[in-house]
C-alpha positions as CSV (number, residue, x, y, z in Angstrom):
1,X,78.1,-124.3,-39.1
2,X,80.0,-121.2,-39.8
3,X,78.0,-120.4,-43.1
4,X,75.2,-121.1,-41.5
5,X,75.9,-118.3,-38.6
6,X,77.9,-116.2,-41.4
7,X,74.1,-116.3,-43.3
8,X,71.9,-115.4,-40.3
9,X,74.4,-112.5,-38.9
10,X,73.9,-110.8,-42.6
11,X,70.2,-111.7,-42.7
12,X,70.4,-110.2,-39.2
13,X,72.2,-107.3,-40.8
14,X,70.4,-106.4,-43.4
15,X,66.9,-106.5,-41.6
16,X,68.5,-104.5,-38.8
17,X,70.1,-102.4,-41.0
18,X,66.4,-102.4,-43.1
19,X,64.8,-101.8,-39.9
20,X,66.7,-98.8,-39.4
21,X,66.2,-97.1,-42.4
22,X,62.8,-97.3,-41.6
23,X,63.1,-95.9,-38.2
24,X,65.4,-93.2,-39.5
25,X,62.8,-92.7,-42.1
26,X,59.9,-92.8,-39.3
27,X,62.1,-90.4,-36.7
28,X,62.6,-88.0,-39.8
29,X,59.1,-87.8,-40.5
30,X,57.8,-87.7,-36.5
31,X,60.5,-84.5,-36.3
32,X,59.2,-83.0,-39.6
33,X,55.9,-83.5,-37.7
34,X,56.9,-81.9,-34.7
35,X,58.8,-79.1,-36.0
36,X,55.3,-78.0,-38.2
37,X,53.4,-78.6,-35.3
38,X,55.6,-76.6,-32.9
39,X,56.8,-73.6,-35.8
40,X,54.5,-71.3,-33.9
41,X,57.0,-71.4,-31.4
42,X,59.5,-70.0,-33.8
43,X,57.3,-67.1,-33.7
44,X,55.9,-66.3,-30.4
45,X,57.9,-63.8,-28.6
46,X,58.0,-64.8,-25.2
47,X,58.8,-68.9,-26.5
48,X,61.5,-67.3,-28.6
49,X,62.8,-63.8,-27.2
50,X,65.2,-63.7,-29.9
51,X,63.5,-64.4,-32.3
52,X,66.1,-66.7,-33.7
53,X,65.8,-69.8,-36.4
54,X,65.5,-73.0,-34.0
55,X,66.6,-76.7,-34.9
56,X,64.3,-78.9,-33.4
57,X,66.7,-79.8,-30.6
58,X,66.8,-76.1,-29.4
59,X,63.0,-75.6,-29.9
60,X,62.4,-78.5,-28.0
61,X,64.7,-77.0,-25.3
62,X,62.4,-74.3,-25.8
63,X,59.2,-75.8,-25.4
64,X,60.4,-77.4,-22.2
65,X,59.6,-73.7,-20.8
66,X,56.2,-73.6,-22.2
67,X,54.8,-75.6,-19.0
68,X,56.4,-72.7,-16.2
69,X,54.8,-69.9,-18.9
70,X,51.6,-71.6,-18.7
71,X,51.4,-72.2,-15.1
72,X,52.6,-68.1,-15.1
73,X,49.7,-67.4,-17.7
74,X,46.9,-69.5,-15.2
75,X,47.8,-67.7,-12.3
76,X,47.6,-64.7,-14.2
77,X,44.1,-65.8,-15.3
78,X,42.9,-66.8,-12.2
79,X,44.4,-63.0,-10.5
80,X,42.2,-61.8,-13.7
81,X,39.7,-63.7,-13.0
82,X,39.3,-62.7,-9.5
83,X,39.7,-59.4,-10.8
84,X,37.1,-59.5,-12.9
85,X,34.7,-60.7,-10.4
86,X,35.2,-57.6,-8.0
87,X,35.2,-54.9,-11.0
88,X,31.6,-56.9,-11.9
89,X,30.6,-56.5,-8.0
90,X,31.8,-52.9,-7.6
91,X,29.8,-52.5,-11.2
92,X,27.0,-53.9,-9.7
93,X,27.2,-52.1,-6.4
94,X,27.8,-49.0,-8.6
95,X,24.9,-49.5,-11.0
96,X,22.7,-49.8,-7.8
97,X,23.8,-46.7,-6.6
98,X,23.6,-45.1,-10.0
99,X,19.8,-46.4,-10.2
100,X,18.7,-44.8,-6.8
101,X,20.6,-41.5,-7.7
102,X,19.0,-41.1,-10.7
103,X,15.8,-42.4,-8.7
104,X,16.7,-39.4,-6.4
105,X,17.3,-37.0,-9.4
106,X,13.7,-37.6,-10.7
107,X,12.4,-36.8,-7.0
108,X,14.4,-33.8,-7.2
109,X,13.7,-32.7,-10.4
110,X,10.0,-33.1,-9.7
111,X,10.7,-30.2,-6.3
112,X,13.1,-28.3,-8.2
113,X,9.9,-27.9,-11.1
114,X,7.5,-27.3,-8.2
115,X,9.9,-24.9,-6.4
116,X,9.8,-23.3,-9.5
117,X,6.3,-23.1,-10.3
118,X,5.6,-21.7,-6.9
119,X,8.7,-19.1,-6.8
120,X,7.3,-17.7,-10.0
121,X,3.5,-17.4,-8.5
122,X,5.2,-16.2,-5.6
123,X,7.1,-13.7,-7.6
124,X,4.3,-12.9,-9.5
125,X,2.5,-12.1,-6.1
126,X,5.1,-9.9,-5.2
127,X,5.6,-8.0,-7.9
128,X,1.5,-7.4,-7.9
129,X,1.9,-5.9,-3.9
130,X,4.9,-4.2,-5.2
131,X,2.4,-2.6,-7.9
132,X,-0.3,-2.3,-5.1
133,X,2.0,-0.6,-2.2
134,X,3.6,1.7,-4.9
135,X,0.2,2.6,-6.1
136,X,-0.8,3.4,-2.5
137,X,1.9,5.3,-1.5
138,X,1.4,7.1,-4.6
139,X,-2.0,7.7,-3.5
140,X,-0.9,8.5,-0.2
141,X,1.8,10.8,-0.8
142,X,-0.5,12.8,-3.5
143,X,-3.3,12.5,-0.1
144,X,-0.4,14.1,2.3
145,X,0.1,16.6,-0.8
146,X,-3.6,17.6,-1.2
147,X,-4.2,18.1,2.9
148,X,-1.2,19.9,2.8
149,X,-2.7,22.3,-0.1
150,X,-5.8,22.7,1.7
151,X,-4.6,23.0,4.6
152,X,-2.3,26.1,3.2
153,X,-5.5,27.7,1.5
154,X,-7.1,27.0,4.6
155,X,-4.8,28.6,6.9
156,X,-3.9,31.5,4.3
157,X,-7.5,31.9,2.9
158,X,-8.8,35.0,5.5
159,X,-6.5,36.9,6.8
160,X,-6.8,39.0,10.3
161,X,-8.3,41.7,7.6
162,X,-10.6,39.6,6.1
163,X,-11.9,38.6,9.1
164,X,-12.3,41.4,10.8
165,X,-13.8,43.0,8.1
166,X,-16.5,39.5,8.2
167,X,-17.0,40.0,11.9
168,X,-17.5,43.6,11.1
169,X,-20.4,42.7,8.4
170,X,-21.9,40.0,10.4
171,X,-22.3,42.7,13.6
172,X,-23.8,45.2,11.1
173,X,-26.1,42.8,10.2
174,X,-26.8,42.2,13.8
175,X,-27.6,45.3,14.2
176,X,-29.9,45.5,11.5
177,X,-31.3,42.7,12.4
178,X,-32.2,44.5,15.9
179,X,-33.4,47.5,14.6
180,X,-36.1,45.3,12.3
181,X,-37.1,43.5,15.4
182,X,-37.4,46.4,16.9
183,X,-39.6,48.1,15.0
184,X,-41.6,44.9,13.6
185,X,-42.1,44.7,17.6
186,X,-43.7,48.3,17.6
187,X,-45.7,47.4,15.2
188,X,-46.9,44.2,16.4
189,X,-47.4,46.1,19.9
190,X,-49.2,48.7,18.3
191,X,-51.6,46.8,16.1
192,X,-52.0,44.2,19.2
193,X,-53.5,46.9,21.6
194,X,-55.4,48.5,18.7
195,X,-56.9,44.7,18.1
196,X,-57.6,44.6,22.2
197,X,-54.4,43.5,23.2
198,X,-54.8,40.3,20.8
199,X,-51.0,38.3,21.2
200,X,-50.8,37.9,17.6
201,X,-53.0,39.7,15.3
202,X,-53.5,38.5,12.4
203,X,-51.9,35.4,13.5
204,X,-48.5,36.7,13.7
205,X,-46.2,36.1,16.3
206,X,-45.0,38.9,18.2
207,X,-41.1,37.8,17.4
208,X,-40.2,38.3,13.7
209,X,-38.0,34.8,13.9
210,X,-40.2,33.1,15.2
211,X,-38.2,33.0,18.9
212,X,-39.9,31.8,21.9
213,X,-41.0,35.0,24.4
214,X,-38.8,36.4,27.1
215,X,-39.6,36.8,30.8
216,X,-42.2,40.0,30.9
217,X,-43.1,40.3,27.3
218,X,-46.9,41.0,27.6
219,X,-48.1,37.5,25.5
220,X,-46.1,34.4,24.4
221,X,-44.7,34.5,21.1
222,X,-45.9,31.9,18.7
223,X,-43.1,29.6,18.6
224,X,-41.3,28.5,15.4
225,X,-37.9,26.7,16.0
226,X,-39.1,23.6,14.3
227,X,-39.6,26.1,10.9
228,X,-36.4,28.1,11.5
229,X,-34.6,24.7,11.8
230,X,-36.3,23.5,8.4
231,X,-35.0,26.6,6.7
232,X,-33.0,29.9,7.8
233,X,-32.4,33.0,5.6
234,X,-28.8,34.2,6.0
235,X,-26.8,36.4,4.2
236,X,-23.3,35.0,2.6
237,X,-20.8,37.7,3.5
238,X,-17.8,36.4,2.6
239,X,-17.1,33.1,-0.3
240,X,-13.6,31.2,-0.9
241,X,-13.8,30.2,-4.6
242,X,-10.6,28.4,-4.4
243,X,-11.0,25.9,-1.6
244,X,-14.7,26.3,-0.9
245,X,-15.0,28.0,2.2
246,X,-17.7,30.6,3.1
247,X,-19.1,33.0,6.0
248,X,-22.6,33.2,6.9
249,X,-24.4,35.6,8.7
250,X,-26.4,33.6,11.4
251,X,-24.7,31.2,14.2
252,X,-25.9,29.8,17.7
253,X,-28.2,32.0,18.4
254,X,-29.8,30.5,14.9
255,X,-29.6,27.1,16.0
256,X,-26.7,26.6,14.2
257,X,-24.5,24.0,15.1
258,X,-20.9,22.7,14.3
259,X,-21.0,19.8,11.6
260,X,-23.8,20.1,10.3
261,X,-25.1,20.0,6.8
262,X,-27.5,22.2,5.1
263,X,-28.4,22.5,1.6
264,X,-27.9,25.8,-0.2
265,X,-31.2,27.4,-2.1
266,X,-31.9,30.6,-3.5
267,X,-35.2,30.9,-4.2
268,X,-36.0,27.9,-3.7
269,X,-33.4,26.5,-6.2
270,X,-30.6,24.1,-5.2
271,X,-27.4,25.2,-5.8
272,X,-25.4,23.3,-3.2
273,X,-24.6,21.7,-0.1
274,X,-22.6,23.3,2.7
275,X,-21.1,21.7,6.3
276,X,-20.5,24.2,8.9
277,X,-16.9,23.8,10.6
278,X,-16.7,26.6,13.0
279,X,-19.9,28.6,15.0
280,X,-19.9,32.3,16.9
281,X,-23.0,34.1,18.0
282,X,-24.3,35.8,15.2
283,X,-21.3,34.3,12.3
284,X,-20.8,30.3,11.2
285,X,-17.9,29.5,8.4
286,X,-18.9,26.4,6.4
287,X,-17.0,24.0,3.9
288,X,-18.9,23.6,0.1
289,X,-19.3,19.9,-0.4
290,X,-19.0,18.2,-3.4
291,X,-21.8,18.5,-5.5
292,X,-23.2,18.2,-8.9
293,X,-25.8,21.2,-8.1
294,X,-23.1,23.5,-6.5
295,X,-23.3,26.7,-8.3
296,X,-20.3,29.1,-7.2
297,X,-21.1,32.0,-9.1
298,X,-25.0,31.9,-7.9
299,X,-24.1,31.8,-4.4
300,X,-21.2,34.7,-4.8
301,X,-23.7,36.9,-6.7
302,X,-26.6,36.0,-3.7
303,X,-27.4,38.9,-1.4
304,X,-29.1,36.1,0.5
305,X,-29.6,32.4,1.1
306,X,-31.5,29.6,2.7
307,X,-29.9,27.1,4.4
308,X,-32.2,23.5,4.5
309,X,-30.5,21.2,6.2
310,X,-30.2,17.6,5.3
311,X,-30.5,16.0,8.8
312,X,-33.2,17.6,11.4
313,X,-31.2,19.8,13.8
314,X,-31.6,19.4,17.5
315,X,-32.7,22.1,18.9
316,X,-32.1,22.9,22.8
């Protein structure tokens, strides 16, 4: 009986010890295993801070913190996560807001080129009234400088001399005047009474102007206002080269009047046009107009000219 259990307990023995060598040989290569799959933690730097060599008892003392990093690292994640969902919704929100600026900056780009456009026609416009109102007061101010001229030679053109010395000539030609009336009235009176008191012989008018009778001359006078209006001989007795003003020898009792305009002849010839500015009794000063016929030197050299005017007088 004792063999018999002496047998089995080393039967016993060697397969336990047999199954042991093949455990030992299993466990070996299960930890060989392990410590190749988990090596990575010899190398990651929050696993192994030290960075030291780990036996497989300390890496797997190790490893047994790799559940609290992950749980760390998912929370982290998720905080990203979340994160990362707000930055994409202030993005969006931003990029919406970027779009209607730049939906904005078009609309204002298109003013700012209008506003543009119109301040440089507007500019333009202004710089042509500048032109305009410089040219005009240009014009103006040489205007102001011309009536001032004139009105120099104007004032200085006779002086109390010269225009006593006018007045002087135009009463000696009144007087002349008188003394041919006179005698052309002898005459006339003479040859009427010889002709039986015939009122004008020969068909002449007892007036040598052609002026309507007085109270108590013997027979009317043929009247010719209407002729002396269409053309009156005068004598120029004094001329203004420079600014055009000159001195007649006939006024109101003419039927001259102020402002009116009469065209100059000398024997029958044009040679200007005249406008009278200022009338006496027997004197009239007038102002040369303009003229392509105006002949200066013919009417200074003129003992005498005819003055036609260019709009019918009224005579009273």
């Amino acid at each position: 009986m004792n063999k018999k259990l002496n047998a089995f307990l080393r039967i016993l023995t060697v397969v336990l010890a047999a199954a042991a060598v093949v455990f030992a040989f299993l466990l070996r290569g299960k930890m060989d295993a392990a410590l190749t799959k988990t090596k990575w933690a010899q190398a990651d730097a929050e696993v192994n801070p030290t960075k030291a060599t780990q036996d497989y008892d300390t890496r797997m003392t190790a490893l047994a913190a790799v559940p609290t990093l992950l749980d760390a690292k998912r929370k982290a994640i998720a905080e990203l996560e979340l994160a990362k969902k707000d930055l994409q919704a202030d993005v969006a929100d931003k990029k919406t807001k970027v779009e209607g600026l730049t939906a904005t900056n078009t609309t204002l780009e298109g003013e700012r080129a209008e506003l543009t456009r119109k301040r440089d026609e507007y500019a333009a416009q202004l710089t042509d009234a500048n032109s305009k109102k410089d040219g005009a007061e240009a014009a103006l101010a040489s205007a102001k400088e011309e009536l001032v001229k004139a009105t120099e030679k104007s004032a200085a053109m006779f002086t109390k001399e010269q225009l006593a010395e006018i007045e002087a000539k135009a009463s000696k030609a009144e007087e002349s005047l008188g003394i041919v009336r006179s005698k052309y009235a002898a005459l006339h009176g003479k040859v009427s009474l010889a002709m039986d008191n015939n009122p004008a012989p020969f068909g002449f008018p007892r007036d040598p102007l052609g002026e309507p009778a007085k109270p108590g001359d013997a027979a009317p006078a043929v009247a010719s206002v209407e002729a002396a209006s269409d053309s009156i001989l005068t004598n120029v007795l004094a001329l203004d080269s420079r600014s055009g003003i000159v001195a007649f020898s006939v006024g109101e009792a003419n039927g001259i009047k102020e402002k009116a305009v009469f065209d100059l002849k000398i024997e029958g010839k044009r040679v200007g046009k005249v406008q009278i500015s200022s009338v006496k009794g027997a004197l009239c000063f007038g102002q040369l107009q303009p003229d392509k016929d105006l002949d200066l030197s013919a009417i200074s050299k003129a003992g005498a000219v005819s003055l036609v005017p260019s709009t019918k007088l009224a005579i009273n």
